[in-house]
TORTI-973675 format. One record per residue: residue number from 0; residue in one letter; x, y, z of N, C-alpha, C in turn. Coordinates in nm, 2 decimals. Example, Ala and Ser with C-alpha at 12.3 -4.5 7.8 and 13.67 -1.06 7.14 Angstrom:
<pafis>
<0 'A' <1.32 -0.57 0.78> <1.23 -0.45 0.78> <1.32 -0.33 0.78>>
<1 'S' <1.28 -0.22 0.71> <1.37 -0.11 0.71> <1.29 0.00 0.79>>
</pafis>
This chain:
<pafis>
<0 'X' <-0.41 0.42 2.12> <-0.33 0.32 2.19> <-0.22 0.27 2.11>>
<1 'X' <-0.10 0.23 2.18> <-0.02 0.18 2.09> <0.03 0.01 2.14>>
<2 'X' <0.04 -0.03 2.04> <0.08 -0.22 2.04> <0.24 -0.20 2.01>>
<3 'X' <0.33 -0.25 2.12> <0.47 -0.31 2.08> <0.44 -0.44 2.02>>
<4 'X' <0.56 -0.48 1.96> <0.57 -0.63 1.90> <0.73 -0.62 1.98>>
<5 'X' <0.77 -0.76 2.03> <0.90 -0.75 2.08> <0.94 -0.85 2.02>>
<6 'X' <1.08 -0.84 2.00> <1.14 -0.97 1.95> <1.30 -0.94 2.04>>
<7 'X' <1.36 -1.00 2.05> <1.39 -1.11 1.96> <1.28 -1.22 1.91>>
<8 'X' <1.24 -1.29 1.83> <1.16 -1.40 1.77> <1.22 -1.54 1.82>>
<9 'X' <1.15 -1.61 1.78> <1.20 -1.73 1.86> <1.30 -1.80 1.72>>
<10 'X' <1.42 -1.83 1.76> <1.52 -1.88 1.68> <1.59 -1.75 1.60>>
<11 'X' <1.59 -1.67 1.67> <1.71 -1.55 1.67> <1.73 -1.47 1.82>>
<12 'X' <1.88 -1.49 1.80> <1.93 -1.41 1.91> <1.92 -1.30 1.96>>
<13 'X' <1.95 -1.20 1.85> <1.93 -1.06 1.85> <1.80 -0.98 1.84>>
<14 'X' <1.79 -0.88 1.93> <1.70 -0.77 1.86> <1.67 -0.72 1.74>>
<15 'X' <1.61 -0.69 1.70> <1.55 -0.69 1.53> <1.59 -0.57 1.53>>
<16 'X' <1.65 -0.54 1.45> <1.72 -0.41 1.35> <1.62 -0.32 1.25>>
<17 'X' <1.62 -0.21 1.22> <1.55 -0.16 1.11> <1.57 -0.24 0.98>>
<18 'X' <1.48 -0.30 0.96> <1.47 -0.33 0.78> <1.55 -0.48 0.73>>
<19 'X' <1.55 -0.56 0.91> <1.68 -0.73 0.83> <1.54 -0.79 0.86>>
<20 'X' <1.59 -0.91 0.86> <1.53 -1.02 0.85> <1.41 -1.10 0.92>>
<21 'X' <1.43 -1.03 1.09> <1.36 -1.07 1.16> <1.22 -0.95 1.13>>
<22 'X' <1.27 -0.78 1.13> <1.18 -0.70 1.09> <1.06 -0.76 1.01>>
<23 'X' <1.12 -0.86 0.87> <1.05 -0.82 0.77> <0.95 -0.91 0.78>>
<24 'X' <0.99 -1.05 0.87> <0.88 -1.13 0.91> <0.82 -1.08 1.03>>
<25 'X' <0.81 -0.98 1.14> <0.73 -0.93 1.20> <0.63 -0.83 1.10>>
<26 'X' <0.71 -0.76 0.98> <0.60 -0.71 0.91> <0.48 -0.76 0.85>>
<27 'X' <0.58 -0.91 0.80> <0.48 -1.00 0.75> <0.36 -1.01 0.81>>
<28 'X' <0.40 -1.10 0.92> <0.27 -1.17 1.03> <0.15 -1.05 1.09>>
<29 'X' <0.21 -0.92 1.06> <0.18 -0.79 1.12> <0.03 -0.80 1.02>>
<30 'X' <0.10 -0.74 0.91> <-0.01 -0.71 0.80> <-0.08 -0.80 0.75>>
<31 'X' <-0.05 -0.92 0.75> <-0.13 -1.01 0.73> <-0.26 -1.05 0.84>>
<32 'X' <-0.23 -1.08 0.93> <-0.31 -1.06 1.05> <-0.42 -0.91 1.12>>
<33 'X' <-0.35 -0.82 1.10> <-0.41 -0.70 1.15> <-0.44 -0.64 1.04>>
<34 'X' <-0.39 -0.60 0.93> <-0.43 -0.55 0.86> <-0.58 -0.59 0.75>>
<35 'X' <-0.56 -0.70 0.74> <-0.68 -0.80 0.68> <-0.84 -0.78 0.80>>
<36 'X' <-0.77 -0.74 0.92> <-0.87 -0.77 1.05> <-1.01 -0.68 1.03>>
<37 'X' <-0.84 -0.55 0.97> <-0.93 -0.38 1.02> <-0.99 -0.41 0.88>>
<38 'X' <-0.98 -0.43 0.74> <-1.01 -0.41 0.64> <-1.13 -0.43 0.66>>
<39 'X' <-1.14 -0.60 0.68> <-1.28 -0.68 0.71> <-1.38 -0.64 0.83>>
<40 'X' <-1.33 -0.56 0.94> <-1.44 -0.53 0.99> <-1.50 -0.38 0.95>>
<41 'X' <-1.40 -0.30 0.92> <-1.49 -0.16 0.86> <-1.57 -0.18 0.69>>
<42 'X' <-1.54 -0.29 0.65> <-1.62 -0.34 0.48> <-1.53 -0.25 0.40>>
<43 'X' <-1.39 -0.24 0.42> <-1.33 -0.13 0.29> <-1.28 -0.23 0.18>>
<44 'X' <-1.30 -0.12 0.08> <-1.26 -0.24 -0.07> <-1.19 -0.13 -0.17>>
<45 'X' <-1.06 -0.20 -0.22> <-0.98 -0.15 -0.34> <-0.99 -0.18 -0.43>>
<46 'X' <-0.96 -0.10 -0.52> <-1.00 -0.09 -0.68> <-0.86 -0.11 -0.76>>
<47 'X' <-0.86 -0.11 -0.88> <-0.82 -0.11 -1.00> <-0.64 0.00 -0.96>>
<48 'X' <-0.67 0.09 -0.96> <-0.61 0.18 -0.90> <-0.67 0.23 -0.76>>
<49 'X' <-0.70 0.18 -0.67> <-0.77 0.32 -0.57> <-0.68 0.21 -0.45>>
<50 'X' <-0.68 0.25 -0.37> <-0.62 0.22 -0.22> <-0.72 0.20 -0.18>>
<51 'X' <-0.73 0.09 -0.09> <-0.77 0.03 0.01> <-0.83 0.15 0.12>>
<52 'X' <-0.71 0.21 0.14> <-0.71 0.32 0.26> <-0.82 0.47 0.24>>
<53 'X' <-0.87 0.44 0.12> <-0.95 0.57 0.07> <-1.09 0.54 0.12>>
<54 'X' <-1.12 0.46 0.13> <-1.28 0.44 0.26> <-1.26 0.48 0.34>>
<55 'X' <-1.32 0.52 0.39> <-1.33 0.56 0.59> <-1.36 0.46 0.64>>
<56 'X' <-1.30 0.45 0.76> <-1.30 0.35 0.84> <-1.36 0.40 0.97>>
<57 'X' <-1.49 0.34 0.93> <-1.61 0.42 1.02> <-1.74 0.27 1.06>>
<58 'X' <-1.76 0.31 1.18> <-1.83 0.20 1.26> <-1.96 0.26 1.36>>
<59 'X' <-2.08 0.15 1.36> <-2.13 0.24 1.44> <-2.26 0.23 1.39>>
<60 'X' <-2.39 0.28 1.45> <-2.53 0.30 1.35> <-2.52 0.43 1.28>>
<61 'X' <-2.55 0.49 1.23> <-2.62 0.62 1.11> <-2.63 0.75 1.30>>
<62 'X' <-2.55 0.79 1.28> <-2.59 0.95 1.36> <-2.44 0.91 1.51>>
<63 'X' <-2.38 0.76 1.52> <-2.35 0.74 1.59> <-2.24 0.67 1.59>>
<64 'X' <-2.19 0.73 1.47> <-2.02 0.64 1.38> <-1.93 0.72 1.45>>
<65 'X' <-1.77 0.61 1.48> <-1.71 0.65 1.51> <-1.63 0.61 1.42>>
<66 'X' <-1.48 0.70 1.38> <-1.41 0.68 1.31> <-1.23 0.62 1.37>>
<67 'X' <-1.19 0.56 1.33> <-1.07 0.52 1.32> <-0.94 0.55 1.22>>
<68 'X' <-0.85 0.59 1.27> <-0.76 0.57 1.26> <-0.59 0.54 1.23>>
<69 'X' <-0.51 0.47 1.17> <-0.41 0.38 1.28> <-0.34 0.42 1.13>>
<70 'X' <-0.17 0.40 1.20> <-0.04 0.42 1.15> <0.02 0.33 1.21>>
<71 'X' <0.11 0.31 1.13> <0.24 0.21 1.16> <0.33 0.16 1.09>>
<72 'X' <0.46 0.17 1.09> <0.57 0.16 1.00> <0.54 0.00 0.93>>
<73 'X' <0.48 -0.09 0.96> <0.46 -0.19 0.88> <0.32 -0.14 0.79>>
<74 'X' <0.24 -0.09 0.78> <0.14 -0.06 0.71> <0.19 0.05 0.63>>
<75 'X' <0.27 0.13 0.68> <0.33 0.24 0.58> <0.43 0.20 0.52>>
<76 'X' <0.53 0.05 0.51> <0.60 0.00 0.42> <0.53 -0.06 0.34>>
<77 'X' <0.42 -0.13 0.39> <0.31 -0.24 0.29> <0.24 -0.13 0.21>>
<78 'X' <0.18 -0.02 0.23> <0.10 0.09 0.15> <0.21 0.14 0.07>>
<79 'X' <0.33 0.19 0.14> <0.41 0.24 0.01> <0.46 0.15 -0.13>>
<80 'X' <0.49 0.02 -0.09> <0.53 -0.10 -0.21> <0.36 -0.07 -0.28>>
<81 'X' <0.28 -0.07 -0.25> <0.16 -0.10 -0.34> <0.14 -0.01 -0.40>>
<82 'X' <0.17 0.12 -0.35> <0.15 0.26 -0.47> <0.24 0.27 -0.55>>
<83 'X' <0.38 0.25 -0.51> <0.49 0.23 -0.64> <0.50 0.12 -0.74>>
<84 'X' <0.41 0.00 -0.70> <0.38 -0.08 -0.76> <0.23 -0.06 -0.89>>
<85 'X' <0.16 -0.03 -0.80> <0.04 0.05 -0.88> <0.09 0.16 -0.99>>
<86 'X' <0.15 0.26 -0.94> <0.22 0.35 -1.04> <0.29 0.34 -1.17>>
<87 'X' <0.37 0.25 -1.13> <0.46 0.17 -1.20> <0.36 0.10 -1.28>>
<88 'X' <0.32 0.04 -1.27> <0.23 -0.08 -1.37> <0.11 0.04 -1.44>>
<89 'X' <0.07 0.18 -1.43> <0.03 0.27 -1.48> <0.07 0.31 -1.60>>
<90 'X' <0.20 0.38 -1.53> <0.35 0.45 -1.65> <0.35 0.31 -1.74>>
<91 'X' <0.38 0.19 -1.69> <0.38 0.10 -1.84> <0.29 0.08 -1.94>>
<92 'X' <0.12 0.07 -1.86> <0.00 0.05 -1.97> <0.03 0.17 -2.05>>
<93 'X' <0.07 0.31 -2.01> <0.06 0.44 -2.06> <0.19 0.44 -2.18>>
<94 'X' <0.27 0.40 -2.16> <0.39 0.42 -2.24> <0.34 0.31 -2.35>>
<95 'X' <0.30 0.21 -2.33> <0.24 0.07 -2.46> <0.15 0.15 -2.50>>
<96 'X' <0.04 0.19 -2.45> <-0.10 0.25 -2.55> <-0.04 0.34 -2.65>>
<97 'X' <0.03 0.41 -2.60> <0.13 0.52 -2.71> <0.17 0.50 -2.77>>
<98 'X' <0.25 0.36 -2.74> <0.33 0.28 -2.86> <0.32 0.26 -3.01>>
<99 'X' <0.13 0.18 -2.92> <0.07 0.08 -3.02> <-0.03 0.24 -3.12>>
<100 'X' <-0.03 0.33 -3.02> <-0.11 0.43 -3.11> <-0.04 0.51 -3.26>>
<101 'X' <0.08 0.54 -3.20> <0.17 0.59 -3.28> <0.26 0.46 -3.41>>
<102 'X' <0.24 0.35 -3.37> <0.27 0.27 -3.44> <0.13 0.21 -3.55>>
<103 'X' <0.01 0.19 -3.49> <-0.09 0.22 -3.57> <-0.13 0.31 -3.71>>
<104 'X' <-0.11 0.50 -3.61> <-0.09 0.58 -3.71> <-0.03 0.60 -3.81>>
<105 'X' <0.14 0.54 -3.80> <0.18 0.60 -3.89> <0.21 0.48 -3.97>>
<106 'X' <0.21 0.35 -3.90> <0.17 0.27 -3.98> <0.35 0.17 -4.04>>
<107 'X' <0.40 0.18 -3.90> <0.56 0.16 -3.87> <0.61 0.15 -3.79>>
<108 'X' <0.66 0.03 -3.77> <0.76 0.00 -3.61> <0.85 0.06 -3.58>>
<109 'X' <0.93 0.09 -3.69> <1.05 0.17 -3.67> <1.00 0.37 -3.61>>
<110 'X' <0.93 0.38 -3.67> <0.91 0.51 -3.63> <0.83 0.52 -3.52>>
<111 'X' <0.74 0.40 -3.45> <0.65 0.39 -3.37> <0.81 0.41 -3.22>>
<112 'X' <0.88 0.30 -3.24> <0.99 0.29 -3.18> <1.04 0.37 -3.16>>
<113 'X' <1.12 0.44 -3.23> <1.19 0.59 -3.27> <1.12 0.67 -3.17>>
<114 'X' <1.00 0.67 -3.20> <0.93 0.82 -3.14> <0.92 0.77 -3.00>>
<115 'X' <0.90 0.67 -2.94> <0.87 0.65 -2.79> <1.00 0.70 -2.70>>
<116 'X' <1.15 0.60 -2.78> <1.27 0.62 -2.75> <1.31 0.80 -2.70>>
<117 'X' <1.24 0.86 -2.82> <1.25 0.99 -2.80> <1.11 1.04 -2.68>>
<118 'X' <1.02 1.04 -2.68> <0.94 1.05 -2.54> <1.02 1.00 -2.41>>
<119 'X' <1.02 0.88 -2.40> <1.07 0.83 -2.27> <1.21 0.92 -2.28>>
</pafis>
């Protein structure tokens, strides 16, 4: 099934455009409301690194589950910021541990520095 959201919103004139202002507060109230809904009724839980979206979203007794599900350009803007955010904050623990390893070993900031500058 599919859900429109319409706007104009109350206290704007215009139809909401790809990606201004009114969009990004429909995405808001979107994922915060629906998205938190489905989480909590199928029991999915994210990790450290893992998505949210890596459970199945499956309901039902044992022989008699059915599965779900759903797309939508506000869930696939919200999912994509959290993986480039996740990623990102990966490449940095990964670039420091090397830092601190190589500055450990050889027993020198300068060279620890040096050598990363040359990696990155």
């Amino acid at each position: 099934s599919l859900m429109y959201i319409g706007t104009p919103l109350q206290g704007f004139e215009k139809v909401s455009g790809w990606d201004d202002q009114q969009y990004r507060k429909v995405q808001k109230q979107f994922t915060n409301k629906v998205q938190n809904s489905l989480i909590d009724k199928y029991d999915m839980e994210a990790g450290i690194l893992r998505s949210v979206y890596l459970d199945e979203a499956r309901a039902g007794q044992a022989g008699n589950k059915f599965e779900v599900l759903w797309w939508n350009p506000f869930l696939e803007d919200e999912q994509f910021v959290e993986a480039v955010n996740s990623d990102f904050a990966f490449a940095i623990l990964s670039i420091t541990f090397v830092w601190i390893w190589i500055c450990v070993h050889t027993s020198s900031l300068f060279i620890g520095s040096r050598s990363m500058l040359q990696i990155i």
